[in-house]
N, CA, C and O atoms as a DFTB+ gen file, in Angstrom:
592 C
 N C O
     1  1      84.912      85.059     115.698
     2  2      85.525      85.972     114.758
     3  2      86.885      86.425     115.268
     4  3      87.228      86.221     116.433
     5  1      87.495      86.916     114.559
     6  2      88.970      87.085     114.806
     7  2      89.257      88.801     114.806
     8  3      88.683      89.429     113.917
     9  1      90.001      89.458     115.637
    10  2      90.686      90.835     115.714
    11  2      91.995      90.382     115.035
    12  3      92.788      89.539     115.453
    13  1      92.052      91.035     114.021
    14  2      93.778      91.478     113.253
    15  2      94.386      92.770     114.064
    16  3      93.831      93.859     114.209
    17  1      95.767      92.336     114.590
    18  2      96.508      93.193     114.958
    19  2      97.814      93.041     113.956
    20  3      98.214      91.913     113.666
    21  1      98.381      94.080     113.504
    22  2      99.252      94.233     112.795
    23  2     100.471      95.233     113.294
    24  3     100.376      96.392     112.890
    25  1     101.379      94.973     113.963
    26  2     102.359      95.970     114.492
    27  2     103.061      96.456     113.160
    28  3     102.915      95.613     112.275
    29  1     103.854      97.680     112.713
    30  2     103.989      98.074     111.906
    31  2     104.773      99.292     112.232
    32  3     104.324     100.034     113.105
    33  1     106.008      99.622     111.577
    34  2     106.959     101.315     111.802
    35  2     107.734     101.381     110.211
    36  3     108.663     100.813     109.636
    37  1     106.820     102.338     109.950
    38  2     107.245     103.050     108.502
    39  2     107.276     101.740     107.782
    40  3     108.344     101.130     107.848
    41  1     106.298     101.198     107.106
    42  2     106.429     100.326     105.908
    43  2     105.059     100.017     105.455
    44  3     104.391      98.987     105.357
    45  1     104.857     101.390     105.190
    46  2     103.596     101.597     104.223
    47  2     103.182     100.659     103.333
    48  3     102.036     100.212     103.311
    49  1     104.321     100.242     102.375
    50  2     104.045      99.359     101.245
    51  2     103.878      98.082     101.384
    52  3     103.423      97.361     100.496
    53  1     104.289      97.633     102.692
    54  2     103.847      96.407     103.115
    55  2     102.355      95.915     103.770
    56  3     101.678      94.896     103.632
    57  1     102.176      97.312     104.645
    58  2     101.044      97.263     105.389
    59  2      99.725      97.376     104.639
    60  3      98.695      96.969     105.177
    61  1      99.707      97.910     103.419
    62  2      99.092      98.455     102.202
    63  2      98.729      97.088     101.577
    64  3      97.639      96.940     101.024
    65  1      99.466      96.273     101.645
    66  2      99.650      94.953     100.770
    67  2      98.933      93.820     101.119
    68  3      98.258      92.971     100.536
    69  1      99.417      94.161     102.664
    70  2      98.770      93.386     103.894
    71  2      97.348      93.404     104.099
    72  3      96.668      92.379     104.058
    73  1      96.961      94.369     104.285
    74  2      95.628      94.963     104.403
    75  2      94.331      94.444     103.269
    76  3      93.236      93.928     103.489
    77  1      95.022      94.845     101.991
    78  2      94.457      94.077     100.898
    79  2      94.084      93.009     100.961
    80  3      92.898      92.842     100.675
    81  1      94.884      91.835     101.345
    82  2      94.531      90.393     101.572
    83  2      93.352      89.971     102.730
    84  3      92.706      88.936     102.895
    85  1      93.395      91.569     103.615
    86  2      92.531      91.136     104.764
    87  2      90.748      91.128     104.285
    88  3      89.761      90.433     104.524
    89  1      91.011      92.088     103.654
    90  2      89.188      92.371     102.960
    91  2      88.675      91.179     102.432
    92  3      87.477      91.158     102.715
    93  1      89.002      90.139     101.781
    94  2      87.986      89.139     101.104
    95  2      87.503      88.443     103.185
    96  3      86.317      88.384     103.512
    97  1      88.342      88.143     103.944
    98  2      88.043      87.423     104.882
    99  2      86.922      88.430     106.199
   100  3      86.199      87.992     107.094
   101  1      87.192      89.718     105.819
   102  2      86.453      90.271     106.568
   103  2      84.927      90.815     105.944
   104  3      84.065      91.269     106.697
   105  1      84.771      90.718     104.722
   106  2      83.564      90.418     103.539
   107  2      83.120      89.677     104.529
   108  3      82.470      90.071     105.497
   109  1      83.610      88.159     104.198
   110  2      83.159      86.546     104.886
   111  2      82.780      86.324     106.197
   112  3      82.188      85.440     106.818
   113  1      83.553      87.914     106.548
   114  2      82.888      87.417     108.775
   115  2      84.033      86.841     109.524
   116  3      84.108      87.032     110.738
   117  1      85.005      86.092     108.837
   118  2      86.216      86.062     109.641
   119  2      86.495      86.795     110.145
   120  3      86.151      86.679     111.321
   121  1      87.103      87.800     109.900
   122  2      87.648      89.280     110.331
   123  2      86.889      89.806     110.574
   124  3      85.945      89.927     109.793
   125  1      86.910      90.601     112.213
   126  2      85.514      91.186     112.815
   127  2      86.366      92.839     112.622
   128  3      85.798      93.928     112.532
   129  1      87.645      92.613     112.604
   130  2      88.615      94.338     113.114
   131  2      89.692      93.902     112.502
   132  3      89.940      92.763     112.107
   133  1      90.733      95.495     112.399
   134  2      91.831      95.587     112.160
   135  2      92.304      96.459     112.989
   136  3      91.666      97.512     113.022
   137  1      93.491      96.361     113.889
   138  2      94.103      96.998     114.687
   139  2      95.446      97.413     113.983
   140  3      96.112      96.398     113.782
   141  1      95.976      98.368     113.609
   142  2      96.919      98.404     113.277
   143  2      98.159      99.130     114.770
   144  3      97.841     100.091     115.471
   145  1      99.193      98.533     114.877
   146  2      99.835      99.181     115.941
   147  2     101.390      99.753     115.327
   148  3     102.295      99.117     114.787
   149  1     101.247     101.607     115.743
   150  2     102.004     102.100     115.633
   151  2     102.336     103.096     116.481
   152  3     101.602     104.073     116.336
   153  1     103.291     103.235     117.440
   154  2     103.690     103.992     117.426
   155  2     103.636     105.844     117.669
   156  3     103.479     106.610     118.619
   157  1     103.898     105.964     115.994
   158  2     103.890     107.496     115.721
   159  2     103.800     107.113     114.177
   160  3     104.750     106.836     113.445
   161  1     102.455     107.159     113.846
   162  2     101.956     107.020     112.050
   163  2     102.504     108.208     111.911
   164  3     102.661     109.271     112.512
   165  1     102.865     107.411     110.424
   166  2     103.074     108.843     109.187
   167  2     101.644     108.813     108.756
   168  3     100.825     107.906     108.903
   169  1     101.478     110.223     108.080
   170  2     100.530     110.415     107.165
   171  2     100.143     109.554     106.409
   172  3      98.970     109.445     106.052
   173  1     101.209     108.708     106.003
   174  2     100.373     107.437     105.096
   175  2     100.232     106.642     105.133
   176  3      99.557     106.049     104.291
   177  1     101.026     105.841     106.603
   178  2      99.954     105.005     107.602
   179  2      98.434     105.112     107.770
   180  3      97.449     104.484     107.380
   181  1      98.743     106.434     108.697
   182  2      97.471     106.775     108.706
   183  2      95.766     106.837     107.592
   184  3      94.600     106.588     107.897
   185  1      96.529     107.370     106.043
   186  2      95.470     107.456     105.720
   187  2      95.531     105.688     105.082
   188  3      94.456     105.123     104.881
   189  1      96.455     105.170     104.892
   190  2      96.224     103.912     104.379
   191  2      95.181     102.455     105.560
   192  3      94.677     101.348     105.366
   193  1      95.363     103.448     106.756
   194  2      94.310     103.077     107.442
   195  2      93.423     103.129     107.598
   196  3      92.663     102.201     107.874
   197  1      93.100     104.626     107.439
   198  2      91.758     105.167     107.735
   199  2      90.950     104.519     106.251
   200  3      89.814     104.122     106.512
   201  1      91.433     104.322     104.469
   202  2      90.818     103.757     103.498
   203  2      90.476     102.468     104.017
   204  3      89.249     102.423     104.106
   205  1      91.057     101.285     104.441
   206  2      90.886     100.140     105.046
   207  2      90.168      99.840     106.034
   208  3      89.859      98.673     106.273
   209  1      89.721     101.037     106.897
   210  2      88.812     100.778     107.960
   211  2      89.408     100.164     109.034
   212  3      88.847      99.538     109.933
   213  1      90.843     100.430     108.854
   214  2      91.500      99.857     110.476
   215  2      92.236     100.990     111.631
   216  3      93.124     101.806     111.383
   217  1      91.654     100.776     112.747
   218  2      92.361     101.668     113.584
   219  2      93.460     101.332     114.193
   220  3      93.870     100.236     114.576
   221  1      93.987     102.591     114.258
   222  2      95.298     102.713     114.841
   223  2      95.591     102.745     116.470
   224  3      95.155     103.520     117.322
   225  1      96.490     101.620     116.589
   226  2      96.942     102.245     117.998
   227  2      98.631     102.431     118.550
   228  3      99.606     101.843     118.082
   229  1      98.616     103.391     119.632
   230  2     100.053     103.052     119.603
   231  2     100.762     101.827     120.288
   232  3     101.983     101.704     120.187
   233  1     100.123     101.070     120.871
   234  2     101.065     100.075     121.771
   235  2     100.280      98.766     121.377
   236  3      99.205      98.607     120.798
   237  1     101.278      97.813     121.941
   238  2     100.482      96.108     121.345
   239  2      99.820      95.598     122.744
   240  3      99.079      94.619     122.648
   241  1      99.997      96.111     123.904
   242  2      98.993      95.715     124.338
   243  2      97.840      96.301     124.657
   244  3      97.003      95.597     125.222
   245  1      97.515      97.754     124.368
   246  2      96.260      98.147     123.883
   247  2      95.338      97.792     122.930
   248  3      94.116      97.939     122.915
   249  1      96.299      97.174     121.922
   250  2      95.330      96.583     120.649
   251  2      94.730      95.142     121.368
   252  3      93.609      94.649     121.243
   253  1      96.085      94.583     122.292
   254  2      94.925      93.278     122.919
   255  2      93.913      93.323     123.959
   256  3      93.010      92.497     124.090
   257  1      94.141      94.443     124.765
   258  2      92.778      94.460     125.411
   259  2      91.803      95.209     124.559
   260  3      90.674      95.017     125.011
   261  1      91.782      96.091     123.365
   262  2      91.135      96.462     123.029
   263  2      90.123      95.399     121.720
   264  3      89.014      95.751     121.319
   265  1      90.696      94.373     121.351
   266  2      90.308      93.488     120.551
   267  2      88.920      92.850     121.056
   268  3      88.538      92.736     122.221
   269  1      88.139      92.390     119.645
   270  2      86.777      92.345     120.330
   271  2      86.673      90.861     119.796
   272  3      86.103      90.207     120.669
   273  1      86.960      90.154     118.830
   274  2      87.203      89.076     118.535
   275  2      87.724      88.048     119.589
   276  3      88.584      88.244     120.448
   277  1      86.966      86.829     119.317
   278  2      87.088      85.592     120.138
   279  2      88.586      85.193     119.949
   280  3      89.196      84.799     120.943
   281  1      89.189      85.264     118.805
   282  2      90.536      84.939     118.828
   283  2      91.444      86.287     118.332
   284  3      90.890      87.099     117.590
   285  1      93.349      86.588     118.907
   286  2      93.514      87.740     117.653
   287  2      94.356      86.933     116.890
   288  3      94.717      85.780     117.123
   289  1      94.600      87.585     116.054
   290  2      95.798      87.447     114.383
   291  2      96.661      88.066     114.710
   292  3      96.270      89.229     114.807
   293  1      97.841      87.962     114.997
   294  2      98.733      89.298     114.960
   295  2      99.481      88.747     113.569
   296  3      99.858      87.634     113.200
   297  1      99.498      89.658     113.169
   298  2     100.415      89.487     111.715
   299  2     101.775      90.650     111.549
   300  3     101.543      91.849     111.393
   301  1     103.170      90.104     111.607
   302  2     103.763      91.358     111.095
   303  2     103.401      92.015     109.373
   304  3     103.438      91.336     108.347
   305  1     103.146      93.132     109.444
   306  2     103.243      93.901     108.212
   307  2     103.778      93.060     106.699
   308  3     103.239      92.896     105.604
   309  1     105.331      92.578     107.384
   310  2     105.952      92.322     105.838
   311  2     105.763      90.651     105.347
   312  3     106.428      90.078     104.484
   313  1     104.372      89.932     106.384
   314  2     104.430      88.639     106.066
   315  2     103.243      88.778     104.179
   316  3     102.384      89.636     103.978
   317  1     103.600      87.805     103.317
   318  2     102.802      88.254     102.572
   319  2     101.651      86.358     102.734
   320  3     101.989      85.193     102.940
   321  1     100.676      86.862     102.559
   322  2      99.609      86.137     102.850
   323  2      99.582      84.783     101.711
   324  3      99.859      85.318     100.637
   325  1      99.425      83.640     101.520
   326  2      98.616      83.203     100.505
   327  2      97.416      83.252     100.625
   328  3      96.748      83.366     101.652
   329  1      96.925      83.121      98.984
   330  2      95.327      82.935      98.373
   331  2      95.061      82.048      99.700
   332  3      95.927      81.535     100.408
   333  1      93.846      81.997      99.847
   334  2      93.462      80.641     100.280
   335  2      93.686      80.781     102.093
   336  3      93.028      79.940     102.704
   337  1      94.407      81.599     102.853
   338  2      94.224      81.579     104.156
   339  2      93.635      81.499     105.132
   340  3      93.896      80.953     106.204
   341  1      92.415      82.313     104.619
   342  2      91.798      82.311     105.256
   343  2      91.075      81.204     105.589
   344  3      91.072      80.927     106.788
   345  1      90.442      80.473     104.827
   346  2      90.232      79.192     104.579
   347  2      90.755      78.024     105.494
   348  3      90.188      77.261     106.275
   349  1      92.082      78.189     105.085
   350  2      92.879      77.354     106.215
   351  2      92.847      77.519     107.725
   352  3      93.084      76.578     108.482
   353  1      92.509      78.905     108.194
   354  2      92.257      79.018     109.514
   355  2      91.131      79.107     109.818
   356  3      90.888      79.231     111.019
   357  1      90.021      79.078     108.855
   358  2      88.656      78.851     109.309
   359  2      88.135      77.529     109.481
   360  3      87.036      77.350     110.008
   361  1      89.130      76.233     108.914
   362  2      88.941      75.303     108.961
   363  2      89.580      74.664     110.305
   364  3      89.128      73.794     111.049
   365  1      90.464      75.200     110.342
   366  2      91.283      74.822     111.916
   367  2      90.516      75.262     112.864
   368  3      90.427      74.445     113.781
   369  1      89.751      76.497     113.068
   370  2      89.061      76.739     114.411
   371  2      87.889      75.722     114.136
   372  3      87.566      74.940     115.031
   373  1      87.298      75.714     113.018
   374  2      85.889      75.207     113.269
   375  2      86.485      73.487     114.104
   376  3      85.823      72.777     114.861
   377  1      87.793      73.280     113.644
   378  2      88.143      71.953     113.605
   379  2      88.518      71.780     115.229
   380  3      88.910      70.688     115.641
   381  1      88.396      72.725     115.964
   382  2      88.488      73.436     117.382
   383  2      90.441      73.272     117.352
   384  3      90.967      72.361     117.991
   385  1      90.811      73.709     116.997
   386  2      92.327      73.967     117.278
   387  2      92.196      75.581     117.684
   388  3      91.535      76.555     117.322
   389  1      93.159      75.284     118.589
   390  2      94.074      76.640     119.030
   391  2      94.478      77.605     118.539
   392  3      94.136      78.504     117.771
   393  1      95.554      77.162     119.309
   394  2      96.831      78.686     118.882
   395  2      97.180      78.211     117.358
   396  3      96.562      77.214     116.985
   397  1      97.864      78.652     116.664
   398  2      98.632      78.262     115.300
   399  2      99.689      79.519     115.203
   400  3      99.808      80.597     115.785
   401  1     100.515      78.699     113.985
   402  2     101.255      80.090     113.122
   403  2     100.780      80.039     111.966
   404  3     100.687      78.992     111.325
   405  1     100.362      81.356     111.493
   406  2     100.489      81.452     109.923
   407  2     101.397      81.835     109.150
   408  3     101.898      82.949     109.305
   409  1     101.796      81.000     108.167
   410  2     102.964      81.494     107.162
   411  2     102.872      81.469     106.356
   412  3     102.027      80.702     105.895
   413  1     103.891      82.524     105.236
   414  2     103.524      82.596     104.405
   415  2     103.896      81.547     103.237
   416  3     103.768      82.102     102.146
   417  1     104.330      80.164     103.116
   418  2     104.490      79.508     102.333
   419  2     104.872      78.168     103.054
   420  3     105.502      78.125     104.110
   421  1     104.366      76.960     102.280
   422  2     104.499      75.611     102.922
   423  2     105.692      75.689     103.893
   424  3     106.669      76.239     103.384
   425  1     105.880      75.222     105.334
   426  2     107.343      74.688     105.784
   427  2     108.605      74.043     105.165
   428  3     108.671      72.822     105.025
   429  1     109.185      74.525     104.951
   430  2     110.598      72.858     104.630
   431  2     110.845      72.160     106.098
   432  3     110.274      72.278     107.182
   433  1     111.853      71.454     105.679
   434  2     112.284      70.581     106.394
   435  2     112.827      71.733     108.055
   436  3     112.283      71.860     109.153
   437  1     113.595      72.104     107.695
   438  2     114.199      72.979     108.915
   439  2     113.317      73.982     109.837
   440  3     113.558      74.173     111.029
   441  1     112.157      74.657     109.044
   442  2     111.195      75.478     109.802
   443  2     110.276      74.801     110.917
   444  3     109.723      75.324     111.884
   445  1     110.285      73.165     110.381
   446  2     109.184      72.517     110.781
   447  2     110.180      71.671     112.135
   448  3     109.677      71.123     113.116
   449  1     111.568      71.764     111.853
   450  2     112.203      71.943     112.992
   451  2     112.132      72.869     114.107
   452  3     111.766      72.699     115.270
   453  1     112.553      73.854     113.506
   454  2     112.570      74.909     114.224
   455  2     111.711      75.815     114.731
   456  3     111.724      76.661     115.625
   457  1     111.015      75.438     113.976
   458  2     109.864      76.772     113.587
   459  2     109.850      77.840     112.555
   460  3     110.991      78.162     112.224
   461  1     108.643      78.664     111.780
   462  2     109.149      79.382     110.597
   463  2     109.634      80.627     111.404
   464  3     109.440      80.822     112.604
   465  1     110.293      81.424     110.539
   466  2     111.101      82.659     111.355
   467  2     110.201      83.787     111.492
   468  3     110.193      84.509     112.489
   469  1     109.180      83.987     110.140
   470  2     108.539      84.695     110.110
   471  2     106.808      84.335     109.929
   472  3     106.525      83.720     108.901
   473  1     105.916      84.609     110.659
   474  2     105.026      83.807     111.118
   475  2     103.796      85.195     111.850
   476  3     104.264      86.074     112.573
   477  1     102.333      85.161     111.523
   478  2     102.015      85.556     112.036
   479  2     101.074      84.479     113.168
   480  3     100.987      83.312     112.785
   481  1     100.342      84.849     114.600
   482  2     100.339      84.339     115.363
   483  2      98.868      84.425     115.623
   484  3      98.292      85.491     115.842
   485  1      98.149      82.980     115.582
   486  2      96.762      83.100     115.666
   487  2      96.398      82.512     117.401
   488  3      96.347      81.286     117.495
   489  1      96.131      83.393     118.842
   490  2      95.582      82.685     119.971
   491  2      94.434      83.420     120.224
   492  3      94.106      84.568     119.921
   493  1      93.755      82.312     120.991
   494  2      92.457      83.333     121.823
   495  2      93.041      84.325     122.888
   496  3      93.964      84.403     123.699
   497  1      91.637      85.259     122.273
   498  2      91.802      86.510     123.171
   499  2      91.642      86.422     124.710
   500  3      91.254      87.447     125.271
   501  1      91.832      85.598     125.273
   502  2      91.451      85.553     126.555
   503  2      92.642      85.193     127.027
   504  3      93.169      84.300     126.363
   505  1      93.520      85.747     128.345
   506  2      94.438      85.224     128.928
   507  2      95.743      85.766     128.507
   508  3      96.841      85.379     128.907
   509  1      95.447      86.925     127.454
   510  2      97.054      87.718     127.136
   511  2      97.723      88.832     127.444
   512  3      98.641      89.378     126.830
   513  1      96.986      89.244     128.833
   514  2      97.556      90.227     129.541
   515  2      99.024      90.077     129.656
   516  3      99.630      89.007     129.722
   517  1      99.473      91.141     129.671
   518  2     100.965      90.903     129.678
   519  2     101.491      90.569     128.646
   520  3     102.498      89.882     128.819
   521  1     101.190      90.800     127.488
   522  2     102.264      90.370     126.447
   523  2     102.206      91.870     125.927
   524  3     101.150      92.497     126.016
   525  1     103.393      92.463     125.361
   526  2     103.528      93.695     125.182
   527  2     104.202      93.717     123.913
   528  3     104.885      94.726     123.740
   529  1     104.193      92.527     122.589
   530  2     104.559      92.276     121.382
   531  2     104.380      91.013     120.963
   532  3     104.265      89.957     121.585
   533  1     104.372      91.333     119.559
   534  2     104.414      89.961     118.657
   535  2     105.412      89.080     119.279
   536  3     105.024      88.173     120.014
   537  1     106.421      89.229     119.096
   538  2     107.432      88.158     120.063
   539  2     107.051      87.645     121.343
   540  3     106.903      86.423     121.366
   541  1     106.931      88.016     121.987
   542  2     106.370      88.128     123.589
   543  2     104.919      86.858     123.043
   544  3     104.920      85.672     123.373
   545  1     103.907      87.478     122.244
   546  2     103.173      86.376     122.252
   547  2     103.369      85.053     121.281
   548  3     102.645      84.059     121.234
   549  1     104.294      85.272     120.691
   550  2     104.658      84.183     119.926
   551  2     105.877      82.965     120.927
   552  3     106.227      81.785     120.954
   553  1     106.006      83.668     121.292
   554  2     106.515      82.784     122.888
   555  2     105.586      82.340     123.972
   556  3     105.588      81.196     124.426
   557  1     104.745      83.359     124.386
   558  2     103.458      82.637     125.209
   559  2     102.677      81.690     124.308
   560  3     101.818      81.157     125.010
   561  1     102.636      81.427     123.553
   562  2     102.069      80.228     122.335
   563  2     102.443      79.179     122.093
   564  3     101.759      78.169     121.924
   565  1     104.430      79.374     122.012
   566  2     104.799      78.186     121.693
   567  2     105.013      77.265     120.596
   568  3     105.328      77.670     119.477
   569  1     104.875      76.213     120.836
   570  2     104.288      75.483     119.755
   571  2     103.118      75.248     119.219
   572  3     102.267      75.144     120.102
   573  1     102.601      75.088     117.922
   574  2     101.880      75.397     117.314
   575  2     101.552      74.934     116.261
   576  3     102.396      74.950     115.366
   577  1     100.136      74.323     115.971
   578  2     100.130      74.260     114.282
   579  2     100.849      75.270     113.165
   580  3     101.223      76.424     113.370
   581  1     100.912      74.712     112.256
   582  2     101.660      75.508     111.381
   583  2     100.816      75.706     110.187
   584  3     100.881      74.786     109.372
   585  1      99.853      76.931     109.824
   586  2      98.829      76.866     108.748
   587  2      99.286      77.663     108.020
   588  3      99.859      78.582     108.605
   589  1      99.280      77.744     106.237
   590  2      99.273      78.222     104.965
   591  2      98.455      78.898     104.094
   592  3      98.844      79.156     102.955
């Protein structure tokens, strides 16, 4: 099962949005948690957390040692999900793959160069001491499948 970490500063309407997409997969057992990492919540962080059933923390690497899931998700806030994701990464682990990125819409030509810009980051929880952000672990990762 997977821990969602979501770093997040003031963008309620994203995280709100975000969150939404997470419930059909955590119904299903994919999603064991939601970590949300902030900071200093506003009030409507907060309660848009507390409706969702995800806790808050302030730092990103508290949410990774605190994660209870075999693999985490980190997702930024403003990625928007497609239908169907979950799916795609339940098929990749069972398929025993790794690390991945998730994005939010097929690659073109240049992302699949480069990589997509915006990407949330699926590795196992084991071995990520020391990463103290999404960036940070999206660099300890690397390269990566690229799932939709």
């Amino acid at each position: 099962m997977i821990s969602v970490i979501v770093p997040t500063a003031e963008s309620e309407r994203d995280l709100a949005a975000l969150l939404s997409v997470l419930v059909p997969a955590a119904v299903d057992g994919l999603v064991r948690e939601v970590i949300v990492v902030d900071a200093g919540p506003s009030q409507a962080t907060a309660a848009i957390c507390e409706d969702a059933g995800a806790d808050v923390l302030a730092g990103f690497a508290d949410a990774l040692r605190r994660a209870k899931g075999d693999y985490v998700l980190a997702l930024p806030a403003s990625l928007r999900l497609r239908p169907g994701w979950d799916e795609s990464v339940r098929r990749h682990l069972e398929d025993g793959g790794g690390a991945a990125l998730l994005v939010a819409r097929e690659p073109g030509l240049l992302e699949r160069l480069v990589g997509p810009k915006l990407a949330g980051v699926l590795a196992r929880a084991q071995g990520l001491d020391g990463v103290g952000d999404l960036a940070a672990l999206r660099r300890r990762v690397g390269r990566a499948a690229v799932l939709s």
